[in-house]
Each structure stands twice: as C-alpha cells, then as structure tokens.
ZADO-1210 file (C-alpha; in nm, 4 decimals, padded with zeros to 6 digits):
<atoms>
<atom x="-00.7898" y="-00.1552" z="-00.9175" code="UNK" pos="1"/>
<atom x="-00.6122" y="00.0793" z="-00.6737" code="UNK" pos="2"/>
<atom x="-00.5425" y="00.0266" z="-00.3376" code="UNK" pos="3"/>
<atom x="-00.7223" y="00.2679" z="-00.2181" code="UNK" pos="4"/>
<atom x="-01.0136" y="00.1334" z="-00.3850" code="UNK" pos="5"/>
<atom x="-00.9959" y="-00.2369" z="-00.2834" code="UNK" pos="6"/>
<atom x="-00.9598" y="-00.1074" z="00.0770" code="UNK" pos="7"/>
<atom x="-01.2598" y="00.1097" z="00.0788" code="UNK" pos="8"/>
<atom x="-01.4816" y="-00.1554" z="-00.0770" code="UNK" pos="9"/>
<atom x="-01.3288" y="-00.4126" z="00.1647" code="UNK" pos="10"/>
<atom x="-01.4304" y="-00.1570" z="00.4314" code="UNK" pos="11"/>
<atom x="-01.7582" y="-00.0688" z="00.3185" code="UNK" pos="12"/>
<atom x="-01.8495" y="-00.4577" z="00.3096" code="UNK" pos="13"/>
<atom x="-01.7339" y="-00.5505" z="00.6475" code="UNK" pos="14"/>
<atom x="-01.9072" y="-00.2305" z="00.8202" code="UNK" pos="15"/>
<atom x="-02.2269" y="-00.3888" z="00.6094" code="UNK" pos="16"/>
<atom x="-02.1387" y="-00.7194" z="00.7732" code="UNK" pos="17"/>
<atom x="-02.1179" y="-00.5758" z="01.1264" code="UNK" pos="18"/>
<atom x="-02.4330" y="-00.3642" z="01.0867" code="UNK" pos="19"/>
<atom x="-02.6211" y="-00.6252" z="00.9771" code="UNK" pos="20"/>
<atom x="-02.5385" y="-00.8368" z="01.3342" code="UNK" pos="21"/>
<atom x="-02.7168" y="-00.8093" z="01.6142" code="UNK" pos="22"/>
<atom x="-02.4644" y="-00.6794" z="01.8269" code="UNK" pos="23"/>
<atom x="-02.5481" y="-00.3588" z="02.0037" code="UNK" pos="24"/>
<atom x="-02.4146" y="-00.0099" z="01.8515" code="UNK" pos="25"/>
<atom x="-02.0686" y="-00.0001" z="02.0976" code="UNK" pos="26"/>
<atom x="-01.9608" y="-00.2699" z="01.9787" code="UNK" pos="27"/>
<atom x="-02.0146" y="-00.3007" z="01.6632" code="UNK" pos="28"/>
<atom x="-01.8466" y="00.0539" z="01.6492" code="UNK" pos="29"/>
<atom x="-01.5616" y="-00.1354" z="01.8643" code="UNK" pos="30"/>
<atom x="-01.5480" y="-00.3932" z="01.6167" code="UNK" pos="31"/>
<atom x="-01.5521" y="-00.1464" z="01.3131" code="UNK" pos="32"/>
<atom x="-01.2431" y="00.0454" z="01.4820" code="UNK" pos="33"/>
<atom x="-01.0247" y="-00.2770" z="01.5434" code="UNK" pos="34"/>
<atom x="-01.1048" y="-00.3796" z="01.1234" code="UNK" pos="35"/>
<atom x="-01.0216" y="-00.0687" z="01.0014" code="UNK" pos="36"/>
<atom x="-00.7341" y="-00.0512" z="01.2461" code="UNK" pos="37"/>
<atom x="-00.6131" y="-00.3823" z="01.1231" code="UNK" pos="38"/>
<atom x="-00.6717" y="-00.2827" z="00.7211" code="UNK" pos="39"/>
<atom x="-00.4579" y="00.0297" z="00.7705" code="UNK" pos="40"/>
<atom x="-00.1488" y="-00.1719" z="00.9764" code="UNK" pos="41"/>
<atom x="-00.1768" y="-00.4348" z="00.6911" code="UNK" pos="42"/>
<atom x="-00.1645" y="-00.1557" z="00.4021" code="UNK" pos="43"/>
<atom x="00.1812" y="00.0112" z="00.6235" code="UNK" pos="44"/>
<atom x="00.3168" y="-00.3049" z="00.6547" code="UNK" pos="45"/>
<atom x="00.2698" y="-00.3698" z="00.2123" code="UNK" pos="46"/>
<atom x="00.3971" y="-00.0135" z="00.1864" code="UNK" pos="47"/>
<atom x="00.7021" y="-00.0528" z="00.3348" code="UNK" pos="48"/>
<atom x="00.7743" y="-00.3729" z="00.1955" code="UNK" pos="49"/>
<atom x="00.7453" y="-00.2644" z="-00.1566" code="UNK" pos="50"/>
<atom x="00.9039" y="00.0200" z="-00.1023" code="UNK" pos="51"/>
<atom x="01.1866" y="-00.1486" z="-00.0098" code="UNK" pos="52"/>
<atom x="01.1659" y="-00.4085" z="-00.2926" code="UNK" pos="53"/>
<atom x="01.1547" y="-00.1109" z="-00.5427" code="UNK" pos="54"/>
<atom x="01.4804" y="00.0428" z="-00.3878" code="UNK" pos="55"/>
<atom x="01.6495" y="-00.3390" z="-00.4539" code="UNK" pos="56"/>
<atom x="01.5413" y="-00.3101" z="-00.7564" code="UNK" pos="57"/>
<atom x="01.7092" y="00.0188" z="-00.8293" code="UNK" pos="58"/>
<atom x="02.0155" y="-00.0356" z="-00.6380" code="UNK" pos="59"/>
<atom x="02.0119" y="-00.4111" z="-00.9187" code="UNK" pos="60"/>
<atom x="01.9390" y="-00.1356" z="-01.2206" code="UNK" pos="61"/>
<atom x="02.1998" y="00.1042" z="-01.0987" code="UNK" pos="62"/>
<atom x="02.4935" y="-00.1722" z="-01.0279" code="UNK" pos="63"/>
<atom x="02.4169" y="-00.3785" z="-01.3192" code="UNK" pos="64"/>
<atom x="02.2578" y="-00.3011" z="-01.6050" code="UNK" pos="65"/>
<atom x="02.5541" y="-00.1709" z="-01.7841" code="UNK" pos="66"/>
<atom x="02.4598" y="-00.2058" z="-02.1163" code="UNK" pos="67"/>
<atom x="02.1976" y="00.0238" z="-02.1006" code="UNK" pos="68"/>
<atom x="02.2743" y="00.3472" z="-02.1988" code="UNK" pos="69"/>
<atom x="02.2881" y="00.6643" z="-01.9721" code="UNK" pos="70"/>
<atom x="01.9680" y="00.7701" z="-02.0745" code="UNK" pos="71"/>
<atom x="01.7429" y="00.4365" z="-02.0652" code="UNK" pos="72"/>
<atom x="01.9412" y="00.3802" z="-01.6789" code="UNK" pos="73"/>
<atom x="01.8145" y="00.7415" z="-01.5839" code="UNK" pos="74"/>
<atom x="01.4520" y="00.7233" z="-01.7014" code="UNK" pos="75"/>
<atom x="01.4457" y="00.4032" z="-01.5768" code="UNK" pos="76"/>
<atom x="01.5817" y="00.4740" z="-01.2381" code="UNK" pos="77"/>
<atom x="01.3398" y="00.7878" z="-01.2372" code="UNK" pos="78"/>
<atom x="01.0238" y="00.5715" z="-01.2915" code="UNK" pos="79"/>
<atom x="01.1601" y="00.4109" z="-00.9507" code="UNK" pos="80"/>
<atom x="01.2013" y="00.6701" z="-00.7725" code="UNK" pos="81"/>
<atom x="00.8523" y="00.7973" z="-00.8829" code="UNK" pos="82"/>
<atom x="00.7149" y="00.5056" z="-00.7655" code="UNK" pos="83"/>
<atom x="00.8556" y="00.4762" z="-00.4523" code="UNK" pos="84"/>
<atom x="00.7409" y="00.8333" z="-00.3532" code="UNK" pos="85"/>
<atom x="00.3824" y="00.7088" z="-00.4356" code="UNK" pos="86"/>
<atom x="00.3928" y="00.3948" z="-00.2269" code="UNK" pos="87"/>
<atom x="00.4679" y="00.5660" z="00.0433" code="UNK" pos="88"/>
<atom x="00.2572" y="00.8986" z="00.0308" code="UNK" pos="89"/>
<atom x="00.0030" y="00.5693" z="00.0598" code="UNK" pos="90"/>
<atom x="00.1058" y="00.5025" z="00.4033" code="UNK" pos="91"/>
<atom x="-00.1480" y="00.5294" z="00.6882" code="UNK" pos="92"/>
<atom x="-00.0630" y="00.7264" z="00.9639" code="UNK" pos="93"/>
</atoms>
C-alpha cells in the first residue's frame, strides 16, 4: 500500500474517532489539526530518513561494487536516484 494511502485511511479513521466523541465542534477541529499535524511531521521525518539511507546505499554501490559492470552500476545507481526524487516529492510542507 502507498504511503499516501495508509495516511489517508489513518486520517479518515481518527477524524471518525473524534467525530464520534462528544466533544464540542472547536475542539474536535483542534484535535483534528494537532493529528494531522503530527501524521505529516512523522511522514517528513520517514522521508528524510530514507532518503538519506538510499543515498548510503548509493554512495556503498558506487565505492564498492566493482565487479559489476558499467552498465548494471549505472542502471542501478539510476533506480536510486529515481527513488530518492520520489521520497522526497512525498514530503509535507
């Protein structure tokens, strides 16, 4: 499942939760803000952290894995790189 998707139905059942107390509407709305504020710190926070594991992982690759060919190093390396870009277009601002 994609991030993305995990978060929204993690979001969608804890503004169920909230709705479904008998706290007035402020404050639910309040509480809705700080969770989703939380979620999105949390998802920056895996981002960046897997972002930098991938770029370990490429500077490893790069350094030593010299019995791969040229080729198999490049594509491989590429794949990285792809990767990274993706985790962090995923970044909450």
């Amino acid at each position: 499942m994609k991030p993305k998707t995990i978060l929204a139905l993690v979001a969608a059942g804890a503004a169920v939760a909230l709705l479904m107390n008998t706290k007035k509407g402020r404050q639910v709305t309040n509480d809705l803000l700080d969770c989703a504020g939380d979620m999105g710190g949390n998802l920056n926070k895996f981002s960046a952290k897997a972002g930098d594991q991938l770029s370990d992982l490429g500077d490893y690759i790069s350094r030593e894995a010299v019995s791969f060919g040229d080729d198999a190093r490049r594509r491989i390396l590429n794949i990285l790189s792809d990767t990274m870009d993706r985790v962090k277009n995923t970044k909450l601002s």
